[in-house]
N, C-alpha and C positions, 0 to 999 in steps of 0.2 A: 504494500500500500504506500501513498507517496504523503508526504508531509502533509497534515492538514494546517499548517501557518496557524498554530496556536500563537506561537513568537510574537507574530506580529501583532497581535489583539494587547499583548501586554504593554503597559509603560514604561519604558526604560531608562528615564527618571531617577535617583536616589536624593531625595529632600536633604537637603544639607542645611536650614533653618527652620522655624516655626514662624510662620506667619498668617493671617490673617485668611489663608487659600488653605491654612495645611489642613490634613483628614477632611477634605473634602469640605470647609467651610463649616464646619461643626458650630453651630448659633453656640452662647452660651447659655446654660442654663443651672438657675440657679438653686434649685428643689427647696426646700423646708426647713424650719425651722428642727433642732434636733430633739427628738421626742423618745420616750419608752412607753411601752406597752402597759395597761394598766389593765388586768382582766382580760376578758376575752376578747371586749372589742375596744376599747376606753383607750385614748392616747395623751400622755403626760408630754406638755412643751417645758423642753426643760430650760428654757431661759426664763420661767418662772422662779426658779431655785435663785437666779441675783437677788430678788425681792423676800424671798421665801430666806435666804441664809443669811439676810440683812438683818431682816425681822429677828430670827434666833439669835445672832450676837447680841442686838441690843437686847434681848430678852435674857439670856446668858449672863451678860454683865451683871445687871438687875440683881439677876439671881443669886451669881458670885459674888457681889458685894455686897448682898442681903446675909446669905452663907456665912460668911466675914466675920458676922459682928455676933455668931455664936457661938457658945462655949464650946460645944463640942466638936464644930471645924476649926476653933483657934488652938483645940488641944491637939487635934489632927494633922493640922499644917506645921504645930510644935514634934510634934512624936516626926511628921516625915517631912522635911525642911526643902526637903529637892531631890537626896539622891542618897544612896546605900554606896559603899564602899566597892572597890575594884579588888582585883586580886591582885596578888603580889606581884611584884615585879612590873607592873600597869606601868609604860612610859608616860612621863609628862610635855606637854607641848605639841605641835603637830609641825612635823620636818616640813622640809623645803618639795622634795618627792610628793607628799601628797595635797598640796598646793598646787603643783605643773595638771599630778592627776583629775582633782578639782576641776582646772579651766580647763582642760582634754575632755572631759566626761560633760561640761555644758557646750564646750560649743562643737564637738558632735551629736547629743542629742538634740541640737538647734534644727538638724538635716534630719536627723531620722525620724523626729515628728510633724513635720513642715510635709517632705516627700510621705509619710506614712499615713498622714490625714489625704493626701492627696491620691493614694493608694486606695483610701477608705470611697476616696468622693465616684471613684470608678463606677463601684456597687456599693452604695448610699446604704443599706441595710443587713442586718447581723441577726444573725440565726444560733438555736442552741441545739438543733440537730443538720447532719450533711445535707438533708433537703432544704435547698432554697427555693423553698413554695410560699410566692408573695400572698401575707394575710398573717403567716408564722414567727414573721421576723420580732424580737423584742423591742429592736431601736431601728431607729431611720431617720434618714438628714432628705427624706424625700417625699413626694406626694402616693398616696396607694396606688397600687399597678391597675393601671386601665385595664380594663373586662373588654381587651382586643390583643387576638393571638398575632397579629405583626408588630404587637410591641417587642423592642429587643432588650438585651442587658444594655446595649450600647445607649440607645434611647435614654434607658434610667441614667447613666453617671451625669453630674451637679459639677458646675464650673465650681472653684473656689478663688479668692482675691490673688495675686500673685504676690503678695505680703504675708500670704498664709499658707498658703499649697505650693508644693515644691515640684514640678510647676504648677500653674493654678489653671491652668486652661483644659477646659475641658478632655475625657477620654486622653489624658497625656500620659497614661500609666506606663507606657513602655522606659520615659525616662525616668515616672516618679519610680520606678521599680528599680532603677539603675544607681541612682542615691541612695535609696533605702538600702540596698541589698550593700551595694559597696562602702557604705558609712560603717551599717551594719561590722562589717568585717575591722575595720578598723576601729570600731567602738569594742569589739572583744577581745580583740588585742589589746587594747589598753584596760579591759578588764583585768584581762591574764596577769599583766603587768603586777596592777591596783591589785590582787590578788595575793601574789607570791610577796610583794615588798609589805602587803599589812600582815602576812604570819612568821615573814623572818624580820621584821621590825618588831613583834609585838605590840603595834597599835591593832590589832584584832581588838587585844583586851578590852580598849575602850569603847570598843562599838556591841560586845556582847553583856549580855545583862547574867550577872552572880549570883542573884540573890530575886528571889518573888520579892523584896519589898522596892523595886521596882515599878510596880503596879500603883501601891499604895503611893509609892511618890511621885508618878505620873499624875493623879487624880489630885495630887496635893497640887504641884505645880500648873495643872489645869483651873484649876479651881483661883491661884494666884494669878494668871495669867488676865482671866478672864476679870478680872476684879478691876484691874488694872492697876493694881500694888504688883512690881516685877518683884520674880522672888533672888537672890542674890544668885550673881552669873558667876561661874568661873570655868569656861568651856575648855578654858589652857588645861585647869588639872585635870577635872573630869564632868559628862555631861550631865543634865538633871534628869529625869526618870522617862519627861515626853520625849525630850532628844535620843534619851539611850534606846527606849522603844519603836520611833522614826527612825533611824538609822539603821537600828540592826534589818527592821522589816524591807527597807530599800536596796540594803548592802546587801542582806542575805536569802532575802525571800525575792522582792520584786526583779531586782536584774537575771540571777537564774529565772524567775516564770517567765521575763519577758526572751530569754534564750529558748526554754525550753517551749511555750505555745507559737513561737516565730517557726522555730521546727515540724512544731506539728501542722502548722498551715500548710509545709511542702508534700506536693503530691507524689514526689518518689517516697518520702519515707513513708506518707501516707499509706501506699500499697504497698512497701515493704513490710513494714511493721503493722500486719492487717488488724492483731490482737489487740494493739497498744491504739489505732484507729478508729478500732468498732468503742471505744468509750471516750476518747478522747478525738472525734472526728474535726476535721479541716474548718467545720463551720465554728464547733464549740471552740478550737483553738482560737479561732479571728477572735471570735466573743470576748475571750479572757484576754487574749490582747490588746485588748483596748481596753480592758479594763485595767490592766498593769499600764499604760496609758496617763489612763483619768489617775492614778494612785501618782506617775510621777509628776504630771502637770500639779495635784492640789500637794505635794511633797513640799516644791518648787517655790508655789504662791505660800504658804504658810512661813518657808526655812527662811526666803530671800524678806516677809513682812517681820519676823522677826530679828536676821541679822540688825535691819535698818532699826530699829525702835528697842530692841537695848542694849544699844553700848557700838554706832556703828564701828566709829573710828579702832576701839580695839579687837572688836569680831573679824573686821575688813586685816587689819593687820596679825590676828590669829592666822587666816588661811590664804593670804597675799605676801605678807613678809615675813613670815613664822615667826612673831615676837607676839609677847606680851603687852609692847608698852599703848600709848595713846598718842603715837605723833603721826602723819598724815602720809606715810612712806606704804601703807597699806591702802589706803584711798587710793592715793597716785597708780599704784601697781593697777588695782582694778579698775580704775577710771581707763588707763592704757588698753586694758583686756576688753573693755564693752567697745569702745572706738573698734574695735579689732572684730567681735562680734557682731558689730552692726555694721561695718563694712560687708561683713560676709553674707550675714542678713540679706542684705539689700542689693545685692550683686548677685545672688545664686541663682536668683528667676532668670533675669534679663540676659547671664552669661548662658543661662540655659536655654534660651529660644535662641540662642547667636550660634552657640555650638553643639549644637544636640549629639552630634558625632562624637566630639572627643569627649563628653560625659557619659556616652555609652563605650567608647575605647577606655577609657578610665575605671567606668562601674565594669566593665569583663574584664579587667587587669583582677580586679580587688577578689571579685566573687570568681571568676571564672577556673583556678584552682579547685577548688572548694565544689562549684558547682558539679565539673567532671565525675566527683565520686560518684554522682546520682544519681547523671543524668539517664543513664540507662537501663535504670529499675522499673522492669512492668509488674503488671499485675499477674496473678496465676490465677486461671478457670476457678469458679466454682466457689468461689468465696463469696459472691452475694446469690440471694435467691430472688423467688417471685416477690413475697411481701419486703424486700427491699427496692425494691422499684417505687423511685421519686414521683408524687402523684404531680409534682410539674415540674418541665424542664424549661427551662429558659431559648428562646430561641435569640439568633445571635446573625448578621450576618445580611446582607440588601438580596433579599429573593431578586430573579434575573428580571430582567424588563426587555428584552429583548426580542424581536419579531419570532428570532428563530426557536428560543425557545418558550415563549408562550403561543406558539404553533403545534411544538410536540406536547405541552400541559392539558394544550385542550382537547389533543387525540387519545388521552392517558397514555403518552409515551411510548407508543406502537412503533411508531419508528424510531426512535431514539437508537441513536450507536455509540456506543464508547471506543473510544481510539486508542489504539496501546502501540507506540511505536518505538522508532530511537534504534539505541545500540541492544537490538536484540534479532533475534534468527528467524525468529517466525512473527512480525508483524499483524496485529487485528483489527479488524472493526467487531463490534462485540453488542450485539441486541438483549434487552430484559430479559429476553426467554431463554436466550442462551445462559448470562448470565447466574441465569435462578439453575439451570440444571447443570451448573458446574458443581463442588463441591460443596455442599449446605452447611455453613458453619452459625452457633447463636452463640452468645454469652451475655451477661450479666456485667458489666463492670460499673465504675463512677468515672464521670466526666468531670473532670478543673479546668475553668476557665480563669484565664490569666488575670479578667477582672476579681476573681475573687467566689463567684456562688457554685456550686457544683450538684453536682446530683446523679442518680442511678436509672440507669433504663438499659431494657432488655436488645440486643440487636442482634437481627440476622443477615446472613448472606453470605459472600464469598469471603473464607481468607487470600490474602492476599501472595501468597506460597502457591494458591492454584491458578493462580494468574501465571506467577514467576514460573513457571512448570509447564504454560501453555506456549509463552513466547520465548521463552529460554533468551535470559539476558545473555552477554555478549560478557569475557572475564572484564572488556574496560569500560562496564557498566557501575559509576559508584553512587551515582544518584539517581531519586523518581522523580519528576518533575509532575506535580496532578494541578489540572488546569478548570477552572470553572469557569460555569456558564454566566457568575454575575460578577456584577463590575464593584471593581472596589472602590475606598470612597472617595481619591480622586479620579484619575484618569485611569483607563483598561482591564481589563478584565483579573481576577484574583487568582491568584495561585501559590504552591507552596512549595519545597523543596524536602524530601526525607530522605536521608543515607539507607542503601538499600539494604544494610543487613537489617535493619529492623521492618522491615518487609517482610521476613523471614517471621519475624516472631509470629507465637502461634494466637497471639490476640489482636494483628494486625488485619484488615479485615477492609471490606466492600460494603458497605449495609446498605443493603435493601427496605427493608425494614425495620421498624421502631414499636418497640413493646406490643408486638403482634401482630402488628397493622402494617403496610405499605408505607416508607417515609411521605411525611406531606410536604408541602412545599418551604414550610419555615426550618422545617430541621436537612432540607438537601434533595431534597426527590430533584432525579429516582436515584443516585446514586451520590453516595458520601461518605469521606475515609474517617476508619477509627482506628488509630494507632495508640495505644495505652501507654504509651514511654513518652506521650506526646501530652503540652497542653495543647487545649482548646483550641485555638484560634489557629494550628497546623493543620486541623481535622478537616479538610477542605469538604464544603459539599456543592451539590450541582455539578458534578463532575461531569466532562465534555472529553477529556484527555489524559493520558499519563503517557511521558515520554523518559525515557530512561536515557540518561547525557552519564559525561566521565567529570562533567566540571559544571557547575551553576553559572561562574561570572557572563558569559554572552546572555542569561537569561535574568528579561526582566532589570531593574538596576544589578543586578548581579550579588544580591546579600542571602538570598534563597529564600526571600519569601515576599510578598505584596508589603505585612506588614515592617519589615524588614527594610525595606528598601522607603517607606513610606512615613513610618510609625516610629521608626527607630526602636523597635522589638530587637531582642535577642533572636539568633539562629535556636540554639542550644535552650533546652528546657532549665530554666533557673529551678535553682531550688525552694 
């Protein structure tokens, strides 16, 4: 058979900025105020809580300095004054080392919450099971899912300000994903760090608590706090009961959770470790992530209102110039660091609509190690069943608008032919029927999409090994090239790029069909790939072609994938 000029249909193109044209003019939109679930149907705005937490303090104080003036809290505050004793050997002071670690650990989580709210703005909504079936979600920055099946995930993601979202323009998750992930990496190296020097220092000591009266002297020193009598500071020698309980929960609990649910959102180990998934799934992960989140954001607003208001000048110089005293050499140091922080601030968006290339050559420098371990963990048969099947899947993707193929839609794809060609021996055109009586393969798996929501559905049809078996690739066969019938969201038609040994895998597959039925036209009819080592958005559907090449670069801009060349997607599945 001779070339049907798929090539030509594509863009070849590779977006080298963001501008105003990129993903296809994508309007901005700005979804909802952020709410949780109250009940079944009931939604909490929670920018009610400004009003609502205003009210409680003043209410608090009140309270506190009513408290105050009786005998049994003033014997209380006497018996626990602030803080129980350390153990031995407890260093005093805080070195110079964990001052650098200090400013290292704010201004990269400056980026990894900035790009990770931006990550969130993709898919506006969080879920506490793998099904993301819009109704179930707890929270959302978005309006309810319209009751129309051409809505997509894409549809849902919420532009965010570019002072806030890293970037902030709409569906920009290819890059927000390229800071986060590659910040990421360098925020846990400097954990490692922060790690090994607090237990061969022995400042561990002052951040774990010795003694249950701990508690008691937390509630004491809340109780002073809140009074607005400050109770006596001396954070050089050791901290008061609410510090020592804030610290250990951040140092010890919240940065591993926020390591270990960061982990469990990835889809390879997701289906590697299928035990540790089925209770702790990719949806519940996101959940708890953000809620380790919200713990460091109100950590943050709490630590930095109480540095300022008692005792700046020597708090500032506790963890700026590792002294004790009260002269202005600790101000200066951080007054230098926020200058340096807001610079970075304010430069991250704008350098990142300029260079969207080199912060994705950047973000694979960082993660791309790291990522290799992963990336090519499938799934194994047989791990989900029937009553695992997502009662909604998300559809994703601009169904075809094209004459030619809402000509075979309306014939239910009688004539439709798939084209299988390239560097292989025996060349096809390939009709449904033929199709369907090649080899019958179903399976069970979960689908991850890059934006974030996932879910399970049943698919049949061909593996993709009885294709490779009909045409007999060719040895300088190293890639598939699969080619759709719809356009992507700027210019030319979509496509993707998969190394062929995973064509090979025995969950790599042709679907026909979706949880019983015939695909319809939002999830790919009549044909659409599932490769399970794969996210989402490689799973090409409306498929017209697969041509098997030794090399991607003449296809397309040459990055191996629409979004790729478009989007500034990763080739390689991040972890």
């Amino acid at each position: 058979m001779s070339d049907p000029g798929f090539r030509d249909e594509l863009d070849r193109n590779r977006h080298s900025s963001v501008d105003e044209r990129w993903a296809g003019g994508l309007p901005p939109q700005y979804g909802a105020a952020p709410r949780v679930r109250v009940g079944r149907e009931k939604w909490f705005n929670l920018l009610w809580l400004i009003l609502i937490g205003f009210a409680l303090l003043i209410a608090g104080i009140a309270v506190a300095k009513g408290l105050r003036n009786t005998p049994a809290v003033r014997d209380f505050i006497r018996d626990h004054p602030r803080t129980s004793g350390h153990a031995s050997g407890t260093p005093e002071g805080i070195p110079a080392w964990l001052g650098w670690q200090h400013f290292l650990n704010l201004f990269l989580m400056i980026f990894i919450i900035r790009s990770g709210l931006s990550v969130l703005a993709d898919h506006p909504r969080l879920y506490w099971t793998r099904n993301s079936t819009p109704g179930s979600e707890w929270f959302r920055m978005q309006k309810p899912v319209p009751d129309d099946p051409a809505y997509t995930a894409k549809a849902d993601s919420i532009t965010l300000p570019d002072g806030v979202g890293l970037p902030g323009r709409r569906h920009s998750i290819g890059l927000a994903r390229w800071w986060h992930l590659g910040i990421d990496t360098l925020w846990l190296i400097n954990g490692i760090v922060f790690y090994v020097l607090l237990f061969t220092t022995g400042q561990w000591k002052r951040l774990v608590p010795t003694s249950w009266d701990v508690f008691p002297n937390a509630v004491s020193v809340a109780i002073q706090y809140l009074s607005l009598d400050w109770p006596l500071e001396n954070a050089w020698v050791n901290y008061n009961g609410a510090q020592l309980i804030a610290y250990f929960v951040t140092v010890f609990i919240a940065a591993p959770a926020a390591l270990v649910t960061g982990l469990g959102m990835s889809p390879a180990l997701s289906t590697r470790f299928h035990r540790i998934s089925s209770v702790l799934s990719i949806q519940l992960a996101r959940s708890l992530h953000f809620l380790v989140l919200c713990w460091f954001l109100m950590f943050v607003v709490v630590h930095v209102t109480l540095v300022f208001t008692t005792g700046a000048l020597r708090n500032l110089n506790h963890m700026y110039a590792s002294n004790d005293g009260g002269s202005w050499l600790g101000f200066g140091v951080f007054a230098a660091s926020m200058v340096l922080v807001t610079v970075a601030w304010v430069v991250a968006t704008p350098v990142t609509y300029r260079y969207p290339r080199l912060v994705r050559r950047v973000g694979f420098a960082l993660i791309g190690p790291a990522q290799r371990l992963f990336e090519h963990i499938d799934s194994k048969p047989g791990r989900y069943t029937d009553k695992d099947i997502s009662p909604f899947f998300w559809a994703n993707g601009r169904v075809p608008e094209s004459a030619e193929y809402l000509a075979l839609r309306e014939d239910g794809f009688r004539d439709y032919r798939l084209s299988v060609y390239g560097l292989v021996d025996n060349p096809v055109d390939l009709g449904l029927d033929q199709l369907r009586a090649m080899a019958d393969h179903e399976q069970i798996t979960q689908h991850f999409c890059i934006q974030g929501w996932s879910g399970v559905a049943k698919w049949g049809g061909v593996p993709m090994q009885a294709i490779l078996d009909t045409v007999r690739p060719r040895p300088e066969a190293k890639w598939v090239v699969f080619y759709s019938f719809a356009q992507g969201s700027d210019e030319g038609i979509y496509y993707d790029v998969h190394a062929i040994e995973q064509m090979r895998y025995h969950l790599t597959m042709l679907a026909l069909d979706m949880n019983g039925e015939p695909l319809n036209y939002h999830h790919g009819a009549p044909v659409r790939l599932r490769n399970e080592a794969q996210l989402g958005f490689k799973m090409v559907k409306w498929i017209k072609g697969i041509e098997f090449v030794d090399d991607f670069e003449d296809v397309g801009g040459g990055l191996g994938g629409y979004n790729n060349d478009h989007e500034f997607f990763g080739y390689r599945q991040s972890i």
